[in-house]
Every structure is written in structure tokens, then in C-alpha cells.
N, C-alpha and C positions, 0 to 999 in steps of 0.2 A: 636746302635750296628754296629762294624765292620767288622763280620764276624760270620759264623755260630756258634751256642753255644749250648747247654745243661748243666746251674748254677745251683749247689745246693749251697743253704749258710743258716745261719743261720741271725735272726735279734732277738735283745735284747730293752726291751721299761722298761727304769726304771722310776721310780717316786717317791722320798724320799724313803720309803723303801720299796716297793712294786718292782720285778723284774718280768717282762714276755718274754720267749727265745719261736720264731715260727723259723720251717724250712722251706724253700722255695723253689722252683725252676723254673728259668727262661730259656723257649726254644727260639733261634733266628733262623727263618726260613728265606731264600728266601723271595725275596718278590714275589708275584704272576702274573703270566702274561700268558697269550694265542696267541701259538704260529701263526703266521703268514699262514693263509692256505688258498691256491685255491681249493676250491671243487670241485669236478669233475662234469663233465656234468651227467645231469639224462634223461632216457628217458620215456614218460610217456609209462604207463602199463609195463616198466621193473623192476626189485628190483633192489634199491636205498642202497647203504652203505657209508660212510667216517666216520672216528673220527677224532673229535677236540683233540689236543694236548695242557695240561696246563702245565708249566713248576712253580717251585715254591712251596710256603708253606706248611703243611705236608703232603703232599700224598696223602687227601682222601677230595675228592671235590664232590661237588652237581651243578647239569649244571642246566641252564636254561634259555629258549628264552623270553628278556626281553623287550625287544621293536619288533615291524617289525613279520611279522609270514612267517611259513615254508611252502612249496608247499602243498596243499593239498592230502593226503595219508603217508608221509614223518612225523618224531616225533624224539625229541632231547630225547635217555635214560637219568635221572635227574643224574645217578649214574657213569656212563661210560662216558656218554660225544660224544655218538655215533648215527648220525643221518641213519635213516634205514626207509624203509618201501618203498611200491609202487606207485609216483609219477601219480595223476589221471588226471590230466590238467591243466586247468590254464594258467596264464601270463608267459612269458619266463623265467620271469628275477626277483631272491627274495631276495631282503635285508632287514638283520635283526641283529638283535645284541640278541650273547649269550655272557651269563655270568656264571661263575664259582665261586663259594665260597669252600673256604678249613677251615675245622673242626676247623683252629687258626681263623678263623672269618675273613682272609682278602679276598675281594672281586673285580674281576676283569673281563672288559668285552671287546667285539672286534665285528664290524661290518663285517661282514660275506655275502657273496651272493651267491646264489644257480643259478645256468641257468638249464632249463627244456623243450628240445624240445621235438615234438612229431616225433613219427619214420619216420623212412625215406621209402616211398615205390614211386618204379617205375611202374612209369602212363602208362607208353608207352608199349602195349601188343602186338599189331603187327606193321608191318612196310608194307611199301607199294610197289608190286613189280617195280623191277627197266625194262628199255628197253635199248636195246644195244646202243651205241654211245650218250645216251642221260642222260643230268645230272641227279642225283640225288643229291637232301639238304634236309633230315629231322632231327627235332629236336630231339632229345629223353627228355624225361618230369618224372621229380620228383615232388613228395611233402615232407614237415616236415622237419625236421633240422633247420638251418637256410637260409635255401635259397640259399646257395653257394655248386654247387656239383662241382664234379670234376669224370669223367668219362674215364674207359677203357674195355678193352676187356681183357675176362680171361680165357676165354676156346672159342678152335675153332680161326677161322677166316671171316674177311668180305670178299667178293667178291670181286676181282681181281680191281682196278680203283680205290674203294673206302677207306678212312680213316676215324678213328671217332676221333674226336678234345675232349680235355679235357673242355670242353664246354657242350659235347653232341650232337652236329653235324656231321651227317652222309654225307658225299660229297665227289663229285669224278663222274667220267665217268665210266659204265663196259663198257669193251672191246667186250664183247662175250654173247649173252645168254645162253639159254638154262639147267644153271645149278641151282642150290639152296647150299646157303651157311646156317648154324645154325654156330651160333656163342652165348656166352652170354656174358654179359657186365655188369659192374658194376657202382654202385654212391656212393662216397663217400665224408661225409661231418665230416669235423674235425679223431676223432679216430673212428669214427662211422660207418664202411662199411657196407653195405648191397647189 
């Protein structure tokens, strides 16, 4: 077939004098295929959502993970095509192959991979006071994500001398003591602020 169709026709089977007339009809769908998708990062103990997109054959498809498995808490609907549920831990990083079948019976699949860090929280609770003329360098300290933060200031300010690096390094000389700054600062890893 060259193009989509919906035939009705008839067929005739003679034989000396015997004649048999059936009607018929042939549908040409698409052929099936699953579209190309980055899944979005999950984090564990958050809810977890994407749909898989099939493009192709008649419209009503049945999903299902056929090689490789899904993070633990996390489940493909067999009917929508939509992975959902709350990601409980595990290895970072999930590859697997789902597959889609559409009600003409053609069947199609695509290797797929989930990433699943655990949340990001900042370690660093206090800081250490500073003395006048004299350096300060502390780190500030994360866990979870993947290990790459990137670090600012979002309310308030540091004390006069000092900068924080997008590193998370506090450094810098105060000029002056005597006062107390509150500031808060954040870590952020990929679209993930915290």
C-alpha cells in the first residue's frame, strides 16, 4: 500500500457452476512507531509523571515494558502509555525498552532511559564566625543530584569583604567586625533548585 485507505470491494470464487460473491474490506494504517522522548529527571520520594507518544496504526494501543525494568515505585499504564507513580531509590540511571501494540496488530518498541536522583539537601547548617582583617574560605556542602551544584545568594546579603563562588566557596577578608549578616543561599543542580 501507498497511502492511507479504507477498501470495501467485493470478491467472486466460481467453479463450473457453483458462484460465491464475499464483501470485504481492507484498512491501510500508518505504520507504528514511538516517538523519540527524553524523560524527564525524577526525584526519589517525589511524584513521577511523562507519557510516551506512539505515532501510527489505529489509535488504540496497549504499552508494555519488554525488556530492562522501571525504577522502583514508578509503573507504565498498559492503556495510555503513561509512566507515573513515586520513584523509592535505586541506581541513577534505568534503561529499558517499551513497546506498544495497536489493535491492527502492528508492534513497535524503543529503548527508553529514566535518570533518578535523590534530593538535594544542604549539609551546611552553620558557618563559622569570621575576624576582622582575617581571611575567610568555607565550603558550603550539598548531597543528592548528581553531584554538580552551582550556588547563590537569594535573599539578604554576605558581609562586606566576602563573595560566594558558584562553586560554593565563601572567601574574602571583612573589613570591620562587630556586625552579623543573615543571608540565604541556594544549590542548584540541573532544573532542580532547592
Amino acid at each position: 500500500p501507498t497511502s492511507l485507505a479504507s477498501a470495501t470491494f467485493s470478491i467472486q470464487v466460481t467453479s463450473d457452476l457453483q458462484m460465491v460473491t464475499q464483501e470485504l474490506t481492507i484498512e491501510v494504517f500508518n505504520s507504528l512507531s514511538i516517538e523519540d522522548t527524553a524523560l524527564p529527571i525524577g526525584i526519589v520520594g517525589e511524584a513521577y509523571t511523562a507519557s510516551l507518544t506512539v505515532i501510527g496504526g489505529d489509535g488504540t494501543y496497549s504499552w508494555a515494558v519488554t525488556e530492562g525494568e522501571l525504577p522502583a515505585g514508578l509503573q507504565l499504564e498498559a492503556s495510555t502509555g503513561t509512566l507515573s507513580g513515586v520513584p523509592t531509590g535505586g541506581s541513577p540511571s534505568y534503561t529499558f525498552i517499551a513497546s506498544a501494540t495497536s489493535d491492527d496488530g502492528q508492534v513497535t518498541s524503543r529503548e527508553l532511559t529514566i535518570v533518578i536522583y535523590s534530593p538535594l539537601v544542604l549539609t551546611t547548617e552553620t558557618l563559622p564566625d569570621g575576624v576582622e582583617g582575617v581571611e575567610i574560605n568555607v565550603t558550603l556542602e550539598a548531597t543528592g543530584g548528581d553531584g554538580t551544584f552551582a550556588w547563590s545568594v537569594t535573599a539578604g546579603a554576605l558581609p562586606a569583604g566576602l563573595v560566594l563562588s558558584p562553586g560554593g566557596a565563601i572567601t574574602g577578608v571583612p573589613p570591620s567586625g562587630g556586625s552579623q549578616s543573615i543571608f540565604t543561599v541556594q544549590v542548584v543542580q540541573g532544573d532542580d533548585p532547592t
